[in-house]
VONUMI-133513 format. One line per 4 residues: number of its first residue (from 1); their letters; for each residue x, y, z of N, C-alpha, C, CB. Coordinates in steps of 0.05 Angstrom, whole numbers. Glycine has a CB too. Example, Ala and Ser with C-alpha at 12.3 -4.5 7.8 and 13.67 -1.06 7.14 Angstrom:
2
1) as) 264:-114:156:246:-90:156:264:-66:156:226:-89:181 | 257:-45:142:273:-21:143:258:1:157:282:-12:114
# end
This chain:
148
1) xxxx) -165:-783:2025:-179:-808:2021:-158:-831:2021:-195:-808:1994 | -173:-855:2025:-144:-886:2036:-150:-889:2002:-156:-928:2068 | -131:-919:1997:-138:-931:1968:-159:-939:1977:-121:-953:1952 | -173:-959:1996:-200:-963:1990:-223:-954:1975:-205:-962:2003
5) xxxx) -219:-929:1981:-234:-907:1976:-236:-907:1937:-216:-878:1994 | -213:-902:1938:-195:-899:1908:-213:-922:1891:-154:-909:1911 | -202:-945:1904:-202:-973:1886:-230:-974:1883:-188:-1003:1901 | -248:-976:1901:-284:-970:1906:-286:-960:1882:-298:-946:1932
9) xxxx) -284:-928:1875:-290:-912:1855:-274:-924:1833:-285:-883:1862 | -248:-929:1836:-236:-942:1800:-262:-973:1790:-185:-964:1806 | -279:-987:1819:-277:-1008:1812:-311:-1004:1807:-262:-1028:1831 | -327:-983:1818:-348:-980:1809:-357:-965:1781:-357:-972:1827
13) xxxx) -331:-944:1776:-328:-932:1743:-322:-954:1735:-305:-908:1733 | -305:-971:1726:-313:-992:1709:-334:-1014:1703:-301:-1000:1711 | -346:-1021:1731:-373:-1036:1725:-389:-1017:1704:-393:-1041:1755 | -383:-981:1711:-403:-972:1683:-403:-970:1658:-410:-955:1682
17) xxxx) -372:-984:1649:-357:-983:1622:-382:-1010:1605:-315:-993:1628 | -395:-1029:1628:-402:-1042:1608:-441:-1030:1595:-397:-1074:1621 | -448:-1018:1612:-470:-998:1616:-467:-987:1588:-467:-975:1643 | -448:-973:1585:-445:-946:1571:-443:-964:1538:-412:-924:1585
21) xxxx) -429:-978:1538:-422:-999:1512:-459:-1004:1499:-402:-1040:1528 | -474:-1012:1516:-500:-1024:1516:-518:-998:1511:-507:-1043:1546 | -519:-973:1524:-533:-946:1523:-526:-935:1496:-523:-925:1548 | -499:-941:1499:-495:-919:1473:-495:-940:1433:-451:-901:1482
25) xxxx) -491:-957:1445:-505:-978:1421:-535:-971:1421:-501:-1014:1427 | -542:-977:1438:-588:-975:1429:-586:-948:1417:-621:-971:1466 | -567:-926:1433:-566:-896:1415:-564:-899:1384:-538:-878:1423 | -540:-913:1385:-531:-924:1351:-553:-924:1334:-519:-956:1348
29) xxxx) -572:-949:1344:-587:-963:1335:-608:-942:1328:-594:-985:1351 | -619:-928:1343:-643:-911:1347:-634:-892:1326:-648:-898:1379 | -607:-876:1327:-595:-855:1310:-596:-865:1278:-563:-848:1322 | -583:-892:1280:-576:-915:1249:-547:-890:1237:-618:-919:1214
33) xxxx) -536:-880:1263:-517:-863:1258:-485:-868:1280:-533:-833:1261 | -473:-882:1280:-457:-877:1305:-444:-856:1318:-441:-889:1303 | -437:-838:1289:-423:-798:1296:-456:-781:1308:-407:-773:1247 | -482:-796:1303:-503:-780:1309:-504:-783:1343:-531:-789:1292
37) xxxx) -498:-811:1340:-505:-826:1367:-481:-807:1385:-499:-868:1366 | -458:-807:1374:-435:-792:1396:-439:-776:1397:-411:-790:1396 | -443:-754:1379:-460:-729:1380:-473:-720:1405:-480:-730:1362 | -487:-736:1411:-520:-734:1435:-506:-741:1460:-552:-762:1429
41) xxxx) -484:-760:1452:-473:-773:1491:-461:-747:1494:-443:-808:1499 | -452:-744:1471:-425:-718:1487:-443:-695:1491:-392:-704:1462 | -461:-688:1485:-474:-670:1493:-491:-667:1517:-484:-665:1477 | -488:-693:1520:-514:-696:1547:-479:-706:1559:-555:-729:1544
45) xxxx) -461:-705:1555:-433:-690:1578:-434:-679:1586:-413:-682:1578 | -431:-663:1561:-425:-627:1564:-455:-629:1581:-423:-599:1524 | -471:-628:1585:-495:-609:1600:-487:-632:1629:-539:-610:1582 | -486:-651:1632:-482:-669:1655:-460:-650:1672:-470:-701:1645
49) xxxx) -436:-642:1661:-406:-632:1668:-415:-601:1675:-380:-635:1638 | -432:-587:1657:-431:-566:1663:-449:-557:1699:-440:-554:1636 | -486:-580:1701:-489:-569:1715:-472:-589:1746:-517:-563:1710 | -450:-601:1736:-441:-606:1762:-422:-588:1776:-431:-630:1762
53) xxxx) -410:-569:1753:-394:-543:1757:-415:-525:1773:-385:-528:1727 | -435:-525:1759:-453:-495:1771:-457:-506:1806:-497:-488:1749 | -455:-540:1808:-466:-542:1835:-441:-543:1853:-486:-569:1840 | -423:-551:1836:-400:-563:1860:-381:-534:1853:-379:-603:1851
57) xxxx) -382:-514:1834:-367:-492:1837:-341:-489:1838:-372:-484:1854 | -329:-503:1820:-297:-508:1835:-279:-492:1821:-283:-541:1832 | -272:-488:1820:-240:-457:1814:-237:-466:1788:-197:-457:1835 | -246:-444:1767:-239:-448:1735:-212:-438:1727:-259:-432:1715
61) xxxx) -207:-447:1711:-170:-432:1706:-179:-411:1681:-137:-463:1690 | -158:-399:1682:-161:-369:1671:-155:-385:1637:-130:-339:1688 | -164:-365:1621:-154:-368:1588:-129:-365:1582:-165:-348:1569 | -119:-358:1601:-80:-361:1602:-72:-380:1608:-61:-345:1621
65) xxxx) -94:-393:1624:-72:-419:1634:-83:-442:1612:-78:-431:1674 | -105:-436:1606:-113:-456:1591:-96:-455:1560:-146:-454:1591 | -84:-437:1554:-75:-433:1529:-39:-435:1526:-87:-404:1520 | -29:-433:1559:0:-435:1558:-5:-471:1563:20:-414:1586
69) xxxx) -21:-486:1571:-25:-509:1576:-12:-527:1542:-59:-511:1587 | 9:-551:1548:10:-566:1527:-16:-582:1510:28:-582:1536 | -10:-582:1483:-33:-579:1471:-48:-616:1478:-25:-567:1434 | -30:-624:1480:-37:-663:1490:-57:-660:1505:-11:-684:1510
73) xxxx) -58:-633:1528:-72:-648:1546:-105:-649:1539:-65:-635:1574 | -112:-643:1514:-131:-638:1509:-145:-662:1490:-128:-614:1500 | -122:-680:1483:-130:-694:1465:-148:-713:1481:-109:-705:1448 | -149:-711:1508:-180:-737:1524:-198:-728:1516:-191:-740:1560
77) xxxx) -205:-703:1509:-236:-700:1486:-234:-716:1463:-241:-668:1470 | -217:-707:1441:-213:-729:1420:-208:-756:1432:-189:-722:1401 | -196:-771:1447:-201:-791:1449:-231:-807:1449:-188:-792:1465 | -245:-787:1481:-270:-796:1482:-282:-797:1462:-283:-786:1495
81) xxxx) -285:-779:1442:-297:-785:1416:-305:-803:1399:-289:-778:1406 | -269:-810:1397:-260:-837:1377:-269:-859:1396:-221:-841:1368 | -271:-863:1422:-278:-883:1432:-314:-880:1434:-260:-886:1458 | -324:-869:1437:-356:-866:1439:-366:-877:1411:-368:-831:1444
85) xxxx) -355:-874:1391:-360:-881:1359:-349:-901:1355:-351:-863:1338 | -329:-924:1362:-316:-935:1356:-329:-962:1382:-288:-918:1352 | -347:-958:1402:-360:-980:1416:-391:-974:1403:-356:-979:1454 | -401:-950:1396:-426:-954:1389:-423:-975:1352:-442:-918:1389
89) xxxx) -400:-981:1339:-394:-992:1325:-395:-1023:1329:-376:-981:1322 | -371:-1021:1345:-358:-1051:1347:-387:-1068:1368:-318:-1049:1368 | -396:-1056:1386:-406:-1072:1414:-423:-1084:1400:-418:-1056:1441 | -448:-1075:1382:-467:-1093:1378:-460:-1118:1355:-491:-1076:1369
93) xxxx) -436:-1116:1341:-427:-1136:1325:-410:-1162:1343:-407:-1121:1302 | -396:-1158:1366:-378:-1171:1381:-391:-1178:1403:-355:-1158:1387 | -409:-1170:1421:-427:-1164:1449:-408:-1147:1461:-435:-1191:1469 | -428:-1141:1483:-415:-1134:1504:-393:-1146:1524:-431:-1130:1513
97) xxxx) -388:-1164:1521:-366:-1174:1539:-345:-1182:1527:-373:-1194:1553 | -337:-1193:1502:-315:-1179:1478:-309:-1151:1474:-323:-1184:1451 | -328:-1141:1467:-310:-1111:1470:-300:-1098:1490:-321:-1092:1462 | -313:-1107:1518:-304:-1093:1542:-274:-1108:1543:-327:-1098:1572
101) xxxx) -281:-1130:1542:-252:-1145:1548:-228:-1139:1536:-253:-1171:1542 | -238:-1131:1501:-217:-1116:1484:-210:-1088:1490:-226:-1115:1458 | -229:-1076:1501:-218:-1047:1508:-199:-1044:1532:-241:-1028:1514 | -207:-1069:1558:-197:-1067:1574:-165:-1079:1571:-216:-1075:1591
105) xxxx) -167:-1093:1547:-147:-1112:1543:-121:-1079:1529:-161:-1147:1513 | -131:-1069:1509:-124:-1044:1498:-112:-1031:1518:-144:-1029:1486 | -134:-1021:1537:-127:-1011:1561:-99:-1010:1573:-141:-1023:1575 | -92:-1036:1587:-84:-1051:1603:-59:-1051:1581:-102:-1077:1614
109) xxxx) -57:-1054:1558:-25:-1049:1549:-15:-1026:1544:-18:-1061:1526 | -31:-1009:1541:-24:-983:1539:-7:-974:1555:-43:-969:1540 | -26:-977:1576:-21:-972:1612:15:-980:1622:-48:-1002:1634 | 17:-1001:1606:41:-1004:1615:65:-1004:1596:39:-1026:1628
113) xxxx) 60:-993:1578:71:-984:1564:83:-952:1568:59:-991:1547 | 66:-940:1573:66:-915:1590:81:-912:1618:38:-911:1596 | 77:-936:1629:91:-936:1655:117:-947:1652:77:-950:1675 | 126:-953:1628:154:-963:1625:171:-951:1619:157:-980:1612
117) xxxx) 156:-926:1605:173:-905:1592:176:-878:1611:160:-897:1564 | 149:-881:1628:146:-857:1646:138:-830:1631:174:-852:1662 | 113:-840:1609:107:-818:1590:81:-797:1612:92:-834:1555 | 93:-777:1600:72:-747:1600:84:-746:1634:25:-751:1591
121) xxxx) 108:-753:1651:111:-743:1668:98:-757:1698:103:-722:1659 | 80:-788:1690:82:-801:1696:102:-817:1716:78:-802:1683 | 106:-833:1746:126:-850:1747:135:-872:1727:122:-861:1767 | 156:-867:1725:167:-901:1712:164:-920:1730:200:-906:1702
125) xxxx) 156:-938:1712:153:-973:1730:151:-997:1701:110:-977:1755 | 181:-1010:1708:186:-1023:1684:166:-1049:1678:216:-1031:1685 | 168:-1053:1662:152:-1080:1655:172:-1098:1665:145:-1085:1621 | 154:-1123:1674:176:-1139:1683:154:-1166:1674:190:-1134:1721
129) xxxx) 170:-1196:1683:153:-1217:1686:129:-1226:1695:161:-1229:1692 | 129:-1209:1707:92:-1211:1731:80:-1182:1708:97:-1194:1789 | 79:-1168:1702:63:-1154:1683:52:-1169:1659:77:-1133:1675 | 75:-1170:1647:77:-1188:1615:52:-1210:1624:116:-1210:1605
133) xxxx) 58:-1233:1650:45:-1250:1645:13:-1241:1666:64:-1278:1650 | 10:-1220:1663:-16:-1210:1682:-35:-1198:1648:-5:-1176:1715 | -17:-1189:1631:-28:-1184:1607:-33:-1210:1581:-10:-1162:1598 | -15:-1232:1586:-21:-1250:1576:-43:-1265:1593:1:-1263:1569
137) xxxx) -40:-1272:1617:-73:-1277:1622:-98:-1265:1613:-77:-1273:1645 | -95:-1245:1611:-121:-1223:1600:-121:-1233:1574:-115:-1185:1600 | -100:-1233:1561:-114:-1247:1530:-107:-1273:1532:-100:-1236:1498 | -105:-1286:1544:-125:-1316:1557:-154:-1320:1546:-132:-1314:1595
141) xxxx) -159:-1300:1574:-185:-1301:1583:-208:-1281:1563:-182:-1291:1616 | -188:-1265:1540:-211:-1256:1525:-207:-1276:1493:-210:-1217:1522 | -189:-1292:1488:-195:-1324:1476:-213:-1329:1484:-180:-1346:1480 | -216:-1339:1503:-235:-1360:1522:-268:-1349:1516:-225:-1357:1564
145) xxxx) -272:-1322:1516:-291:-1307:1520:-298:-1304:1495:-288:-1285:1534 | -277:-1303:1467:-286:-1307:1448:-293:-1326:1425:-280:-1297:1446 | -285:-1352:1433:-284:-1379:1432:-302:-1395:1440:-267:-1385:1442 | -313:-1390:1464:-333:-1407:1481:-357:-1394:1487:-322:-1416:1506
# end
């Protein structure tokens, strides 16, 4: 596949980051639980994930590999978690377009923070003056968003 291809899919998964903020709040709301509310997304994962395995069939790794595997790589479950509970929280107090902006803002330093150090095996790519000020625009523009 070209980046087109790539960037398409990075740029249509995020239009659904603001979806999901808005779905899983009315969950909130409906539950009056946010751990009830994450509860149900992750489960309607797990059944989403599983029957796309049964259709698309793709090579499972053995219980050896999954157990010689470092234990980090597992923590994107716990993450998703803490993040599924932590927007069915924040989104309906901030809106939706503050918290996307803050997560993406979160995001976006992480990101390069990671890439400076060249963590988990990652390329390194240092921070330089065009980053710094590509991340100070972003918290610009989520001032602006929360201000006006």
């Amino acid at each position: 596949m070209n980046n087109a291809v790539f960037i398409s899919i990075a740029f249509i998964t995020g239009s659904l980051i603001p979806l999901q903020l808005v779905f899983n709040a009315q969950l909130g709301a409906i539950t009056r639980s946010p751990y009830s509310a994450g509860l149900i997304v992750l489960i309607a994962g797990l059944l989403t994930m599983s029957l796309i395995v049964v259709v698309m069939r793709p090579p499972m790794p053995s219980i050896a590999a999954l157990a010689a595997a470092p234990p980090n790589v597992y923590l994107g479950g716990v993450i998703a978690s803490v993040y599924i509970v932590a927007i069915i929280m924040v989104s309906p107090n901030l809106g939706v377009g503050l918290t996307t902006a803050l997560i993406l803002f979160g995001q976006l330093v992480m990101a390069l923070i990671l890439d400076h150090v060249g963590a988990f095996g990652n390329p390194q790519i240092s921070i330089n003056a065009w980053r710094v000020g590509g991340v100070l625009m972003m918290l610009g523009g989520i001032l602006a968003i929360k201000t006006h």
